[in-house]
N, C-alpha and C positions, 0 to 999 in steps of 0.2 A: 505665148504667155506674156511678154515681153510688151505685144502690143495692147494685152487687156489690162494690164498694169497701168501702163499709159495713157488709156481710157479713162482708168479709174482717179487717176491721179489727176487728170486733165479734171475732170467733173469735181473733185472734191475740192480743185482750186477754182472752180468757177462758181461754187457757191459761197464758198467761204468771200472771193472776191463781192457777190452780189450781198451776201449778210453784213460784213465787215467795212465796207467802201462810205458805207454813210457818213462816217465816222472819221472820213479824211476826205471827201474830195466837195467839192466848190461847185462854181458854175462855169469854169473855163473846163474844156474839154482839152484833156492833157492826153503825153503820150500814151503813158502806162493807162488811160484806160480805150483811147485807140487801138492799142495792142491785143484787151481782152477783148473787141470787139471784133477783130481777124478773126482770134485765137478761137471765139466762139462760135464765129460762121464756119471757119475750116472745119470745127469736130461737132456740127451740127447733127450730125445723126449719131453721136455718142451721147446725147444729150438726155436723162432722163424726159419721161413723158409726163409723169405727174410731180412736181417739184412738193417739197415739204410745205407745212407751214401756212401761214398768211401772208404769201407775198405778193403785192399788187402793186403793177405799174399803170403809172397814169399815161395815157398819149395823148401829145397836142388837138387839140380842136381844129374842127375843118371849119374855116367860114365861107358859108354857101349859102349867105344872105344877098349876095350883090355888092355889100357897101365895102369897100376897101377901110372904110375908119374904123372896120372892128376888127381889121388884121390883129393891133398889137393884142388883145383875147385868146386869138388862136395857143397859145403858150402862156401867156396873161393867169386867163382859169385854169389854166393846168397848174403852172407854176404857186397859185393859189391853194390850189386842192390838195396838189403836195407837200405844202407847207401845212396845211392841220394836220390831212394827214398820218405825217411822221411824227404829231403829238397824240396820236390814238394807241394805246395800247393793245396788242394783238393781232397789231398789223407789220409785215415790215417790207415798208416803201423802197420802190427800186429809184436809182438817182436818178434825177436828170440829164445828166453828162453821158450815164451810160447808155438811156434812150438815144440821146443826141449821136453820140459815137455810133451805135449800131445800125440806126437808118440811114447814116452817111455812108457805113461802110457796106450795106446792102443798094446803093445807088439813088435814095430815096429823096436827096439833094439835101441841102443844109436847112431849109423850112423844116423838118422834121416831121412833113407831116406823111402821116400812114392810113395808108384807103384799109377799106373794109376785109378785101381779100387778101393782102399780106397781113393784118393786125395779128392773126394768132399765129404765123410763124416770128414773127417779132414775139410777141408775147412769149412764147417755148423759146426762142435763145436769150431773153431776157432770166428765162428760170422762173417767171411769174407764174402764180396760179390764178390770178384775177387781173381783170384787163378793164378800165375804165376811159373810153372815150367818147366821142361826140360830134356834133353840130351845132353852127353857131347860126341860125337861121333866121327869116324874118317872121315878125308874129302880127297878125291882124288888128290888132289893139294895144301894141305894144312896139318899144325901140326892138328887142331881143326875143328870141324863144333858144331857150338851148336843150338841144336833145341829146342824152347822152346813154351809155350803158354799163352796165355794171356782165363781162362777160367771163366765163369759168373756163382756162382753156386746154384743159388737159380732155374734155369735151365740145369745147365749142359751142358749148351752150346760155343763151343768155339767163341771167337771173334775175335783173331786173332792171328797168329806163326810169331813173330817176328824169323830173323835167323841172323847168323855172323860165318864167316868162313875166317883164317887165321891162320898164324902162331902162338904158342905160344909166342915169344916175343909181340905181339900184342894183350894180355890178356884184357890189358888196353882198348885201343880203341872197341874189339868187346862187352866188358860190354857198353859201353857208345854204340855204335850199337843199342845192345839189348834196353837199357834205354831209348833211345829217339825213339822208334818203340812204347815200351810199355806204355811209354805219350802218343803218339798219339792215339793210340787203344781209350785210355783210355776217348781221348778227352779233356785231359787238357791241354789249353793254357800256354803256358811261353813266359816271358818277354823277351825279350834280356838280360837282366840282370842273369835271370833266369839259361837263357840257357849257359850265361858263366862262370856262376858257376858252375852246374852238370857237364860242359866239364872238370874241374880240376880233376887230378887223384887221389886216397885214398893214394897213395904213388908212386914216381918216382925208387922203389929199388923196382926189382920183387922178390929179396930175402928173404927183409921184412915182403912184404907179406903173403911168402908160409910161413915163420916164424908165423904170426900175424892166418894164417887159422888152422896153425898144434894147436898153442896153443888151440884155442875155440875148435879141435877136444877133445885136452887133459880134457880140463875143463870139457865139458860134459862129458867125461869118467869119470868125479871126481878124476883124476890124477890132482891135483892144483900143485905137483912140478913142473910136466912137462908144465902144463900151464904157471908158472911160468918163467921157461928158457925159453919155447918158445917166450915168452913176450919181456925177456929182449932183448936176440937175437935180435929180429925185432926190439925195439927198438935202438939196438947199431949200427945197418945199417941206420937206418932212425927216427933221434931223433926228431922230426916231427911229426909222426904218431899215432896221435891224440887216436882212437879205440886204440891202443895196451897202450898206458900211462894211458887211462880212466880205463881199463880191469885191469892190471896189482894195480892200487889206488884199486879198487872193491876189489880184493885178501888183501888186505891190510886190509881195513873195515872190511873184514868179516873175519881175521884172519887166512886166509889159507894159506897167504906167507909166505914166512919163514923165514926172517930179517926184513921182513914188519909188523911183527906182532907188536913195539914196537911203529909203527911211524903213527899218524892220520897226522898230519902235512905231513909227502912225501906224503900220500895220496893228499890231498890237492895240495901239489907241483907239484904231476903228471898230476892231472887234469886241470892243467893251463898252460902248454904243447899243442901250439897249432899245424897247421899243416903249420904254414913257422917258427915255432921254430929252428934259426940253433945253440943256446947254453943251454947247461943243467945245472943248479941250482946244487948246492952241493950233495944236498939231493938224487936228481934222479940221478947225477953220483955213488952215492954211491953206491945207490939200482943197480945200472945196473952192475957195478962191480961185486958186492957181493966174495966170497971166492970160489977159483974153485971146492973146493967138498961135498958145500954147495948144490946144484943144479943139478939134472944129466940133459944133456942136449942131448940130442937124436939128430941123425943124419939127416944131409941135405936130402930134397928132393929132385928128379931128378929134378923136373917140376923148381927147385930154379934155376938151372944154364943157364938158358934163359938170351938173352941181350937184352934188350930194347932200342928199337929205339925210337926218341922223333923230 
């Protein structure tokens, strides 16, 4: 009795953990969700098999085009798709950190990427009921082709390959492709309202970007300088960008930055940084500033010097 109590109670804390976690955790992979990521592998076979609800995780992109400059994508469009995503009603997004966490602690290295044959046991101790990933591939007439899935995993069945094929300059638009195929699959209606929101882009500077994906690379390495620069960089292209000022406050809280460590307040400052912000507060000039060899700041991506068409 004793142990089916503790069954029950373990499951009822891991969903609540997976419903609840949006709503407090970041992009640094902390302990407390390290912990759920043991805690989940150990009672993996207590684990319901059909989770409630609409919840769907995104997995990193494999890229298995050849070109190493679309590495930063691989997490890039994920981290993209996530972020509309969790403004779709009807769906509820599992985090990033906690993908991040549980393929580390299934051995799957800190790239976070997940082959075809482990995806739906990831997917089941995630709690997910839908499983969205891909390939980042080459295309015939095109910089990109991205193949990706839309899978149901309490079946293992797929339901349906959203695809987008185009130039890199047009990163932008084949996410937004991808995103509104993957509503549809999904079956969730949107407003007009709706829909002309998810059309706005995470940032108009493709630079920014590859800046804003390299950092969340760095962070899960637990490099927090290099997350750091990376940060600031996307920030100093596109002071806007909302995900990179939130990220950048989180290092601050949790002490990992390195000028940041003094100031809750820029914390705070940064996170009220919206994404039509076109001036910066004292505070956040400062932190963006910082001293040039306070921070080492790692080299551009190829995939960064793309021009975007609009």
């Amino acid at each position: 009795m004793k142990k089916i109590m503790a069954v029950s109670l373990f499951s009822v804390w891991l969903i609540l953990f997976t419903l609840t976690g949006s709503s407090r955790a970041g992009q640094v992979v902390t302990e407390d969700v390290r912990a759920w990521a043991r805690q989940a592998v150990s009672q993996e076979r207590s684990l319901d098999a059909a989770p409630a609800g609409n919840t769907l995780a995104v997995l990193y992109f494999r890229n298995v085009s050849g070109s190493p400059g679309n590495d930063p994508l691989q997490k890039g469009l994920s981290f993209m798709l996530m972020t509309d995503l969790a403004k779709v009603g009807n769906i509820q997004l599992v985090e990033r950190v906690k993908l991040q966490a549980l393929v580390e602690e299934l051995g799957l290295g800190k790239s976070g990427i997940v082959t075809r044959e482990s995806a739906p046991r990831v997917g089941r101790l995630l709690q997910a009921r839908y499983l969205v990933g891909g390939d980042l591939d080459k295309a015939e007439k095109a910089d990109i082709r991205i193949n990706s899935g839309v899978v149901s995993v309490p079946d293992s069945s797929t339901l349906g390959r959203p695809t987008a094929e185009g130039m890199l300059d047009q990163v932008f638009e084949l996410e937004k492709k991808l995103l509104f195929q993957i509503v549809e699959i999904l079956n969730v209606k949107l407003t007009p309202e709706k829909k002309a929101e998810l059309q706005k882009p995470l940032s108009r500077d493709a630079q920014a970007l590859v800046f804003l994906f390299s950092a969340l690379d760095c962070s899960d390495k637990g490099d927090y300088l290099c997350a750091e620069g990376f940060y600031r960089k996307a920030l100093a292209r596109d002071h806007g960008l909302t995900p990179a000022s939130d990220a950048l406050a989180e290092l601050v809280r949790l002490n990992l930055a390195g000028k940041g460590k003094k100031s809750k307040a820029l914390a705070e400052s940064l996170q009220e940084q919206t994404s039509h912000t076109s001036t910066l507060t004292p505070d956040v000039s400062e932190l963006r500033r910082g001293n040039p060899g306070d921070i080492p700041i790692p080299p551009e991506s190829p995939i960064g010097n793309i021009r975007v068409r609009w």
